[in-house]
C-alpha positions as CSV (number, residue, x, y, z in Angstrom):
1,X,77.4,93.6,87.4
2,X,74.0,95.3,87.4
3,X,71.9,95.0,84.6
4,X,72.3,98.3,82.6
5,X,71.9,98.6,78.2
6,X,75.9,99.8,78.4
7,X,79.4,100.0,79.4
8,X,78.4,103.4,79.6
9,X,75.1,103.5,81.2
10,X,77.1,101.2,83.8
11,X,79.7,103.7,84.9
12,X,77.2,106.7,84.7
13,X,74.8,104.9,87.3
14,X,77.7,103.9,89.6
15,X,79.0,107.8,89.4
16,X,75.9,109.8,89.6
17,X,74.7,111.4,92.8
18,X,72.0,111.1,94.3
19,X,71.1,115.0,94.3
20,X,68.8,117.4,95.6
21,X,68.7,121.5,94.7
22,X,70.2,122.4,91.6
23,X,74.1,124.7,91.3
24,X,75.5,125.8,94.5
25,X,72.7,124.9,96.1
26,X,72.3,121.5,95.1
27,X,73.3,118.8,97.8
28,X,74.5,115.2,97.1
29,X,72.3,113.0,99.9
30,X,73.9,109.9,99.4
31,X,77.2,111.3,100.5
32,X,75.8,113.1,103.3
33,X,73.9,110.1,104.5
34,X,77.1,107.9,104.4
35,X,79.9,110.5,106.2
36,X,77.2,111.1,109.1
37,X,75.9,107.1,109.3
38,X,79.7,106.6,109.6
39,X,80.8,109.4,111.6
40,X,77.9,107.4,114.6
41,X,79.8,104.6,113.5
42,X,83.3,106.1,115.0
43,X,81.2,107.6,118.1
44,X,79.1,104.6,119.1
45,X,82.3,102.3,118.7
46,X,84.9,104.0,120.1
47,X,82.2,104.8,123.0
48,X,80.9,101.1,123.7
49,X,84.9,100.6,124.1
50,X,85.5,102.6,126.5
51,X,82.3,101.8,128.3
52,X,83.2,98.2,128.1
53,X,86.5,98.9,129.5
54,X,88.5,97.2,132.0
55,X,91.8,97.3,133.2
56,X,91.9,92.9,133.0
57,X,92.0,91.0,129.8
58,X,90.9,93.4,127.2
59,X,88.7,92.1,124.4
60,X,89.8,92.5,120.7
61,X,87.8,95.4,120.0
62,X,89.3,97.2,122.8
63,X,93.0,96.0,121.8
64,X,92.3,97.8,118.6
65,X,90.4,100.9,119.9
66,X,93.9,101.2,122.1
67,X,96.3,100.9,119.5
68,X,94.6,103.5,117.3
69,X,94.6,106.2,120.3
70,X,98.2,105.2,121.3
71,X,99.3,105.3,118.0
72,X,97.1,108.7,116.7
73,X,98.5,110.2,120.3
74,X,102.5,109.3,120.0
75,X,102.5,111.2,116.3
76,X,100.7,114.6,118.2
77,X,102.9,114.2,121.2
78,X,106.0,114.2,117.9
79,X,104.5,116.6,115.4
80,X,102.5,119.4,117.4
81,X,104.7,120.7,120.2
82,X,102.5,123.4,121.7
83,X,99.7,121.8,124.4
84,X,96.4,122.2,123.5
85,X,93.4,119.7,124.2
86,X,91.7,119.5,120.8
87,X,94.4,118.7,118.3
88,X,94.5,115.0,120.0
89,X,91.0,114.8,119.6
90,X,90.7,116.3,115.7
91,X,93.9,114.0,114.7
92,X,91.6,111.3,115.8
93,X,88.6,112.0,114.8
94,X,89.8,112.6,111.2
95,X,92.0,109.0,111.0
96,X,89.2,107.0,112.1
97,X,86.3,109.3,109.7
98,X,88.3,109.3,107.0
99,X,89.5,105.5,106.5
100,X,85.7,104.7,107.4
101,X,84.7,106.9,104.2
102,X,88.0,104.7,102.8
103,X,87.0,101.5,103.6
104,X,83.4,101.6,101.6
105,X,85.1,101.4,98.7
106,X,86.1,97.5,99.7
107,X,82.6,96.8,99.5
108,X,81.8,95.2,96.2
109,X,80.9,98.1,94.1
110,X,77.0,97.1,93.2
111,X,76.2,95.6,96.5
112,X,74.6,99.1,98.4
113,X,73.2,100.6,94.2
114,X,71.7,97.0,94.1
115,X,69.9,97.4,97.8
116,X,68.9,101.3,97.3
117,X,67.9,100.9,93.9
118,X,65.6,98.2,95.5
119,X,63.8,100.4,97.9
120,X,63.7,103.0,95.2
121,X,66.1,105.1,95.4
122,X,67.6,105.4,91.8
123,X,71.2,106.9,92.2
124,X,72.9,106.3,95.6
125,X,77.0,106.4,95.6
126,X,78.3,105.1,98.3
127,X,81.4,106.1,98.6
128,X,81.8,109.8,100.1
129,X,85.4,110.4,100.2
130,X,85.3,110.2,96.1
131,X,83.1,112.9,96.4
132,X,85.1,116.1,95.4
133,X,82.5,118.4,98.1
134,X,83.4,116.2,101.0
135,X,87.2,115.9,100.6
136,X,87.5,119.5,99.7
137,X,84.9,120.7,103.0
138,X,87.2,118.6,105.5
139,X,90.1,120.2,104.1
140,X,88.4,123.9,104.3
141,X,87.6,122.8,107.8
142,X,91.4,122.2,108.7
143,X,92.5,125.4,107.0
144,X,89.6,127.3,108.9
145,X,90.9,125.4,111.8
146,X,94.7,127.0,110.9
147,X,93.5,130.4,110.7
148,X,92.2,130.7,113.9
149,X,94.7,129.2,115.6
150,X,97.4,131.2,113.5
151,X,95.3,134.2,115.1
152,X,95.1,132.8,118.7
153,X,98.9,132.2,119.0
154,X,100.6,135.1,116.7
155,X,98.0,137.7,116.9
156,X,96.0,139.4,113.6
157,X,99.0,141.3,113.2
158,X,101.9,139.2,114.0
159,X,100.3,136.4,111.2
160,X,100.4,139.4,109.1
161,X,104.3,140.2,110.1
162,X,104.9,136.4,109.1
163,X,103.4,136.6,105.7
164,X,105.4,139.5,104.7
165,X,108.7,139.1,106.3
166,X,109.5,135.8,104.9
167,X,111.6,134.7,102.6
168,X,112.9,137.7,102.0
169,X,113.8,140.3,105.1
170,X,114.2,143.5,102.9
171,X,111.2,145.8,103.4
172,X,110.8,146.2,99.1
173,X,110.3,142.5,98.8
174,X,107.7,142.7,101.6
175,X,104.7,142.0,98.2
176,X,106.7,139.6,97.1
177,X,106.6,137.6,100.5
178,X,103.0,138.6,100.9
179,X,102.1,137.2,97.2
180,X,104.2,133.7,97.8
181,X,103.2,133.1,101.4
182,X,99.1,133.2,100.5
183,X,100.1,131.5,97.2
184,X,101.6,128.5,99.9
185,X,98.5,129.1,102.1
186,X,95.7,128.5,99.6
187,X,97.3,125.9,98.6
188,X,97.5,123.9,101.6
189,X,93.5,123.2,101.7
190,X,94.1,122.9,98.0
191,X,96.0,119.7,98.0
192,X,94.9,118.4,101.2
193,X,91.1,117.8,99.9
194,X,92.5,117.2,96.2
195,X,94.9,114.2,97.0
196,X,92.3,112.7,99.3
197,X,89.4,112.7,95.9
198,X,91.9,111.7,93.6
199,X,92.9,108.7,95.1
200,X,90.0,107.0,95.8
201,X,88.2,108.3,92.7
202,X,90.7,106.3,90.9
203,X,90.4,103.3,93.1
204,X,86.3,103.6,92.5
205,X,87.3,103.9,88.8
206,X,89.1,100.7,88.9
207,X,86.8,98.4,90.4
208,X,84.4,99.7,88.2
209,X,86.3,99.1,85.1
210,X,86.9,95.6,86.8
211,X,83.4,94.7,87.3
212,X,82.6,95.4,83.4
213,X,85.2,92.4,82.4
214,X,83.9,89.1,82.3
215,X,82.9,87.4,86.2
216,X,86.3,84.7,85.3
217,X,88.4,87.9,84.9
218,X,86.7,89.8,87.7
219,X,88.0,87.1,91.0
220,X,91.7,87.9,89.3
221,X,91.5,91.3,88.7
222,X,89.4,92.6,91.9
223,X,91.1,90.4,95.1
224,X,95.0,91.7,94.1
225,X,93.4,94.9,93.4
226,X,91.5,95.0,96.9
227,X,94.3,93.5,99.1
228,X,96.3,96.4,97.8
229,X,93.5,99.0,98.0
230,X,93.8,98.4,102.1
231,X,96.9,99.9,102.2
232,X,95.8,103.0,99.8
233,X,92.7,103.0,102.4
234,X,94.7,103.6,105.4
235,X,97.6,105.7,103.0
236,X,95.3,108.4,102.7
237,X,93.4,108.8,106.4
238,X,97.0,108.7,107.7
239,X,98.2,111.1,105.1
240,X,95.1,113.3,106.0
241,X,95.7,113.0,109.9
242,X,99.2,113.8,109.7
243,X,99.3,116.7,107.3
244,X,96.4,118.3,109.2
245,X,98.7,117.7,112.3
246,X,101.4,119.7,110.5
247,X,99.5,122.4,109.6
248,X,98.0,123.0,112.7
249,X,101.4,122.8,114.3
250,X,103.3,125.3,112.1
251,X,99.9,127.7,112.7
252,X,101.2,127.7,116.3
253,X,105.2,127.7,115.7
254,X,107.0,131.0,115.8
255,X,109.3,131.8,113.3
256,X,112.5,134.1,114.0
């Protein structure tokens, strides 16, 4: 554990940003720095495999690399019945991003503080996905995504038809229908970002609270804990992935 004056001090340091503007203005560098250093990550990777391709033995890299697109590309091919070239892509892109962002929070939780703090930078958390703006701007992202694609397939007015018309088919229920269906709209985006911060903001919170006990309780405490953070880790990019999936495919699904 770094050396701070308290319990308190501790967790403060390990949960403060490292910031820059003040209100809506203000933007959290550390988290910025760590989903674009990661999102390179997933491009340069996935890039040197297929470059490094062939057709013979494949190396391990490129076994993985394989069975994350087959696997990423059978649940489209399932979930989203309409043909269209980027939801492949985006269902991807997200899986991969988002258990990278996961997977920092394996990292022993003052090893990247204790190297920025060294170089001088005072605050740095490392772990982006526990970052409330992050979660909730991939999520506005996919319900962005939605919109448009509710528009492209159903036309301005026939989204509007679907919001009004459903549940209820008589015309004086029509606000009714309108009031639940944004209510169920809004709150897509909502959860999404929501369930995605909450988890791993508890999983931060408990290696933190971990790493305050004494270093014979902390070996106990921290490898059952990590072992079973892996699965949270992948839980939630695969959770993420798929609901996007869903969302995008009922934007493009016509209701009778």
């Amino acid at each position: 554990m770094e050396h701070v004056q308290s319990t308190h001090d501790y967790i403060e340091h390990h949960l403060t940003f490292l910031t820059v503007g003040e209100g809506w203005s203000a933007i959290n560098l550390d988290s910025m720095i760590m989903v674009w250093l990661l999102g390179l990550t997933f491009i340069i990777g996935f890039r040197y495999a297929v470059s490094k391709g062939t057709s013979g033995v494949p190396s391990r890299f490129q076994c993985l690399v394989e069975l994350v697109f087959e696997f990423v590309e059978g649940l489209v091919k399932e979930i989203f019945q309409a043909q269209d070239k980027i939801i492949g892509p985006l269902a991807l892109t997200i899986f991969v991003w988002v258990f990278l962002m996961n997977a920092i929070d394996l990292i022993p939780i003052d090893f990247i503080p204790a190297f920025t703090r060294a170089i001088g930078v005072p605050h740095f958390r490392d772990l982006p996905s526990a970052d409330v703006n992050v979660a909730m701007s991939m999520a506005l992202g996919v319900f962005i995504l939605v919109l448009g694609y509710s528009f492209k397939y159903k036309g301005i007015i026939g989204f509007f038809k679907e919001l009004t018309t459903q549940p209820f088919s008589h015309p004086l229920l029509y606000p009714v229908n309108l009031l639940l269906e944004l209510i169920t709209l809004i709150s897509k985006p909502i959860s999404l970002g929501l369930r995605l911060f909450g988890n791993m903001y508890a999983g931060e919170m408990i290696f933190l609270l971990i790493a305050l006990m004494p270093w014979w309780m902390q070996w106990a405490l921290s490898v059952p804990w990590a072992l079973f953070h892996i699965l949270v880790v992948v839980l939630q990019a695969f959770v993420f992935m798929v609901l996007t999936i869903v969302y995008m495919g009922m934007a493009v699904e016509e209701h009778h």
